[in-house]
N, C-alpha and C positions, 0 to 999 in steps of 0.2 A: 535640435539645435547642435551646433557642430563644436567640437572641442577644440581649443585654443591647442593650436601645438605646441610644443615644449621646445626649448631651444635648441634640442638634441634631434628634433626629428624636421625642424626648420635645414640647420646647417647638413643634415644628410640630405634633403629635396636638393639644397642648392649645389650641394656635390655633384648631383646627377645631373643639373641644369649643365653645370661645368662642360663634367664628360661628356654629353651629348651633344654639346657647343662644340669639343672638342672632335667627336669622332665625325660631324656633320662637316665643319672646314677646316679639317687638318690641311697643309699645317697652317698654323697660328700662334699668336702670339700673346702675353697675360692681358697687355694692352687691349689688343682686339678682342680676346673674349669680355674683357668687361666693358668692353662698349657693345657688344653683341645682345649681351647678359642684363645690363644695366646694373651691376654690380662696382662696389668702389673696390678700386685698384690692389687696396689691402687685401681686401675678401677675396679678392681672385685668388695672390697669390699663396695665401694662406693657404685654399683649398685644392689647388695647384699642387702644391709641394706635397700636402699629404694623399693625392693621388700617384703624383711620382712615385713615393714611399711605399705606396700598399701595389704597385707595378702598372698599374691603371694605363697608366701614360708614359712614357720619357720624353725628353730631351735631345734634338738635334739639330747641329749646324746652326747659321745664323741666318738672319733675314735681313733684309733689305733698310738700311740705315733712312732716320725720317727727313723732311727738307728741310727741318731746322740742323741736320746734322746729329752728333751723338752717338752714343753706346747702339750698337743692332739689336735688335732684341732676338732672343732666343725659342726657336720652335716648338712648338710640341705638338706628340703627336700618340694618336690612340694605339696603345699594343696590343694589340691582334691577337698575340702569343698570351698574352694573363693569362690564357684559362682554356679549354677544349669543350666542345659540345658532343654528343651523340647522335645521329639520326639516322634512324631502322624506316627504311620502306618496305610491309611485309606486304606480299603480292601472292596472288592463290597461286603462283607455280615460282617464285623465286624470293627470297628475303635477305636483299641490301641493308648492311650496314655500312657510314660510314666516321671516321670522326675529323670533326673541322676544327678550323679555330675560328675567332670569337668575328673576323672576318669573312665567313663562308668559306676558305681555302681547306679543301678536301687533305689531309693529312695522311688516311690510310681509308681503304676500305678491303672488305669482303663480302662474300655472298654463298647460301648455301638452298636447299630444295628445300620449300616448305611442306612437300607433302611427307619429306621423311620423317620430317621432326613434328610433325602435325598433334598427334597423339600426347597431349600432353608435356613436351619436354621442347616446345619452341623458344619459353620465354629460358629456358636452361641453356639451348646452342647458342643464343643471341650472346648470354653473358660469358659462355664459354670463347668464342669470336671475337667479342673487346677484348676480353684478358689478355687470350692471345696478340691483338694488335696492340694495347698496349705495353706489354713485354718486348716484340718484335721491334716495334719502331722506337722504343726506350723510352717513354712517354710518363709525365710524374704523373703518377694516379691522383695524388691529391687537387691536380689540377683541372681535374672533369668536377664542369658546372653540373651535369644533371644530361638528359637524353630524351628527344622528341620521338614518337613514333607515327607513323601514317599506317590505319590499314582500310580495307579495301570494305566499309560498311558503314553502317549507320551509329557513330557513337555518340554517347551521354560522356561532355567533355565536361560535366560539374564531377559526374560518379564515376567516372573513368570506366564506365560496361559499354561496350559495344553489343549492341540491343538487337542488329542480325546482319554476318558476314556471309553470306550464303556460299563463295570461294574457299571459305574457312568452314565452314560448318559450324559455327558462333552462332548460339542466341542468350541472350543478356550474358553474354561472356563477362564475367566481374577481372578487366584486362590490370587496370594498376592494383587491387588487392591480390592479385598472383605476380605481378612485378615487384613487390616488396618485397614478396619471398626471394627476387635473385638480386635484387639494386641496393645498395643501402644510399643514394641519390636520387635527386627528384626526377620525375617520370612523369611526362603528359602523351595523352593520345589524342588523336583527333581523325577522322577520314580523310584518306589519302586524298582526295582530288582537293579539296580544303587546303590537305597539306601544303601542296603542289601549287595553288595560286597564291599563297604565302611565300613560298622560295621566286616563283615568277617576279614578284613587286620586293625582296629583299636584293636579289642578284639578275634578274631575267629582264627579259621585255618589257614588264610592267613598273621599272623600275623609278620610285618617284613620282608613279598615280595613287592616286588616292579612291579611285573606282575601275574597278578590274571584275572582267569576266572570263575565265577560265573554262576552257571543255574539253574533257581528254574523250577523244573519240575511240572507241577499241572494239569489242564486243560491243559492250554498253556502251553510253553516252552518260556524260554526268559533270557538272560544275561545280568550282566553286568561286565566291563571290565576295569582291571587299568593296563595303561601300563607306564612304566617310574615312577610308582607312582602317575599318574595321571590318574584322570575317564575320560573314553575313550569316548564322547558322538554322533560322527559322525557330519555331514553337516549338516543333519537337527534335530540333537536328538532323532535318531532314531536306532543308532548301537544296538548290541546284539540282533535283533529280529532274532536268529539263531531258531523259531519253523519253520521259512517258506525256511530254508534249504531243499534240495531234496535227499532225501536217497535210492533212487528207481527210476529210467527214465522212467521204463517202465511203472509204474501205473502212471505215469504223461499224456504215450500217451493215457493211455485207460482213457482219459474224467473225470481223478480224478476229487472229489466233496469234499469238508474242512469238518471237523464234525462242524467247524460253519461259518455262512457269515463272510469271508476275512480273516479266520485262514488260517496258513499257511500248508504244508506240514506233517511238523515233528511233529508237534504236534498233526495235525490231525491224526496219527498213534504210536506214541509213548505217547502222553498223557494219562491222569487219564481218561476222558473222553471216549476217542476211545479204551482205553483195555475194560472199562465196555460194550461198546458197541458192542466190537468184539465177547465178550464171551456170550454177551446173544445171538446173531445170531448164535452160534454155537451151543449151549444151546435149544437154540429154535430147532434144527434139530436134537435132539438127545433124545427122548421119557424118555428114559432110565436114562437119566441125576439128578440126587438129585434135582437138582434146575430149573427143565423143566417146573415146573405149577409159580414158580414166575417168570422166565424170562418170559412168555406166558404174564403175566398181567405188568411188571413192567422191567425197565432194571436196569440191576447190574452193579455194581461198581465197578472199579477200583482194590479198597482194596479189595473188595470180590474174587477177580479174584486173587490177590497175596498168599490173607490166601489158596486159593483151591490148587495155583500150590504149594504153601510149603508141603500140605496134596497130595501130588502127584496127582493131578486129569489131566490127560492128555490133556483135554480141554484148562484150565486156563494153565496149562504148554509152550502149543503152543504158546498161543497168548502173554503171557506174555515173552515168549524166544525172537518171535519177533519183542515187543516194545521194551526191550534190546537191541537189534542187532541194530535198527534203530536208536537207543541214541547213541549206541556207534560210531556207522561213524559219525553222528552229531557231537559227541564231536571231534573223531578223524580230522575232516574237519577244526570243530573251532580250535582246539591246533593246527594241520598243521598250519594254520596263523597265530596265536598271538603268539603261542611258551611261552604259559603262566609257572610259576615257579611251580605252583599247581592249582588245578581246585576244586571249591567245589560244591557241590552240593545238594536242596533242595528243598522246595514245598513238593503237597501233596503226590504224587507217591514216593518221597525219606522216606515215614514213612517204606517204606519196603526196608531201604539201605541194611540189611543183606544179605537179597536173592539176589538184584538186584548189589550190588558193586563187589563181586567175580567173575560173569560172564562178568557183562561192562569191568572190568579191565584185565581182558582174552583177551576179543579182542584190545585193546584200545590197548595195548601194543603189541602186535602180530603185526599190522597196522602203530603206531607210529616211527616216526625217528626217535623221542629222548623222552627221556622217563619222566614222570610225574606225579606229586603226585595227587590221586584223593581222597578229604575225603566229609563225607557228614558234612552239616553245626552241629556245636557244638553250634550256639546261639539259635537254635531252636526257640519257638515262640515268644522271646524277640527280635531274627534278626532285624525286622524291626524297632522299635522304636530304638534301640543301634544303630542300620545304619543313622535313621533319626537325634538323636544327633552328631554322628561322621559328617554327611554332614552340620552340624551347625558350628559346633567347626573348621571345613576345609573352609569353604566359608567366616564365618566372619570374619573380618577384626581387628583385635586385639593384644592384645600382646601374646596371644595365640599361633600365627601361622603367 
């Protein structure tokens, strides 16, 4: 049976009812939000005034006079500035910080090599790196809410351990009981590509669906998922691993081999990885080839293989038409189930959306029962740290949310 709230924890909900009235159609006015709200005109502005007070909100300009005439009423509008967020994208070869305000706008960032700092003293340069930004950019410490982090694994987002980052060399890494040692503010993790369809639907593409499907294509392949408006994390924290989907039965019977220990499938044949790989074996067989005596000593890349099929090289055309082909039943298989509102799409293999979006969305739609928006990500290499503040500003517990 559920306990009767107390009138102290009534009037804080309706506080938050307020602000979020307020930061959804700024600007506005007390009037309008209590006809918004369904609250009387008093209670608005009571709780109004003591949001102004605690900085929540101000006051600006006037609005637009009503048809009976009279006083304008006065704007209000959500401040951005109240407060600063954190968000760390650590990546197995680089670790983005950045800090925002409480609207996504990037304030400061840096970034430094994770493999230097690998050894134990990661979560030490991170805190080292704020300080410094905060000092640099003159920034009131007191006004960091707290800091999101994305990393590149499978984590337990009740225990804060990331359970295994194979980039990291993580297994049940215990990541927020060693973040206490450097933060004295709150601290959430989560997997980065999770992260990353979080910032997508706060600031991106996705913005104002309530069903998103997210695949950062790079190496690996990997998603993440809001369904009903909430991140989708599975049983064990491990949904979206849609690389180790099967696109092909039959190279499954012939003794398939992953391009790495415990990759899945689709990424082993659609990834950045396994097109560079495909094409220098092709490459290798063809004397004649431009690029016959570097694939001989060295294997090419991904991007190399996309710039070739743009310059029509029949080679790079092949193998890049059928990592396509294999994304695309990928996606098609994932949208069949989630029936997501739009899909976005990212990582390394998406720097060549132009070539690769026209033909995905050829088939995706030929295949699809019901039809869906595919864009590639617009936060580009800010994603992760905007994802990692949006999973702060979502989990904390505040008048925020």
């Amino acid at each position: 049976m559920n306990k009767k709230l107390s009138n102290a924890q009534i009037r804080a909900n309706n506080k938050k009812i307020v602000l979020q009235c307020i930061r959804n159609y700024q600007p506005i006015s007390r009037a309008e939000i209590a006809e918004k709200v369904h609250f009387s005109k008093p209670t608005v502005s009571l709780l109004v005034d003591e949001l102004v007070k605690e900085n929540w909100v101000y006051e600006k300009g006037i609005g637009e006079s009503s048809s009976q005439g009279g006083r304008r009423p006065i704007h209000l509008y959500f401040n951005e500035k109240a407060g600063y967020v954190i968000g760390v994208d650590i990546g197995g070869t680089k670790v983005k910080i950045a800090i925002t305000d409480l609207g996504g706008k990037i304030i400061c960032s840096s970034s430094f090599n994770t493999r230097k700092y690998l050894e134990n003293t990661l979560l030490k340069q991170i805190r080292k790196e704020v300080l410094d930004m905060i000092q640099r950019n003159q920034l009131n410490e007191k006004l960091i809410l707290g800091m999101g982090v994305g990393v590149p694994g499978i984590t337990e987002t009740n225990t804060g351990v990331v359970v295994e980052a194979p980039s990291l060399k993580w297994v049940r890494y215990p990541f927020l009981t060693e973040a206490e040692r450097f933060f004295s503010f709150p601290v959430y993790v989560e997997n980065d590509v999770n992260v990353a369809v979080l910032g997508e639907q706060w600031l991106g593409r996705a913005k104002n669906k309530d069903n998103v499907l997210f695949m950062a294509v790079g190496t690996g392949i990997g998603s993440g998922i809001i369904i009903h408006n909430q991140l989708y994390r599975g049983s064990s924290y491990a949904a979206g691993e849609v690389g180790y989907m099967v696109t092909d039965k039959n190279d499954m019977k012939n003794e398939f081999k992953p391009i790495f220990h415990r990759y899945g499938y689709l990424e082993s044949v659609a990834g950045g990885k396994a097109i560079g790989r495909k094409l220098t074996m092709l490459v290798q067989q063809n004397k004649h080839h431009p690029l016959h005596a570097d694939a001989a000593e060295t294997e090419l890349t991904g991007e190399q293989a996309f710039l070739l099929a743009k310059a029509g090289d029949k080679a790079a055309l092949s193998v890049v038409e059928d990592a396509i082909e294999h994304l695309a039943y990928g996606i098609i298989n994932a949208a069949t189930l989630l029936n997501p509102e739009v899909i976005i799409l990212d990582g390394g293999v998406m720097k060549s959306a132009d070539f690769i979006l026209p033909r995905l969305q050829k088939i995706v739609h030929h295949y699809l029962p019901s039809s869906v928006e595919i864009y590639p990500s617009q936060l580009g290499d800010n994603a992760g740290v905007i994802g990692a503040a949006s999973l702060f500003l979502r989990e904390y517990d505040s008048i925020l949310n």
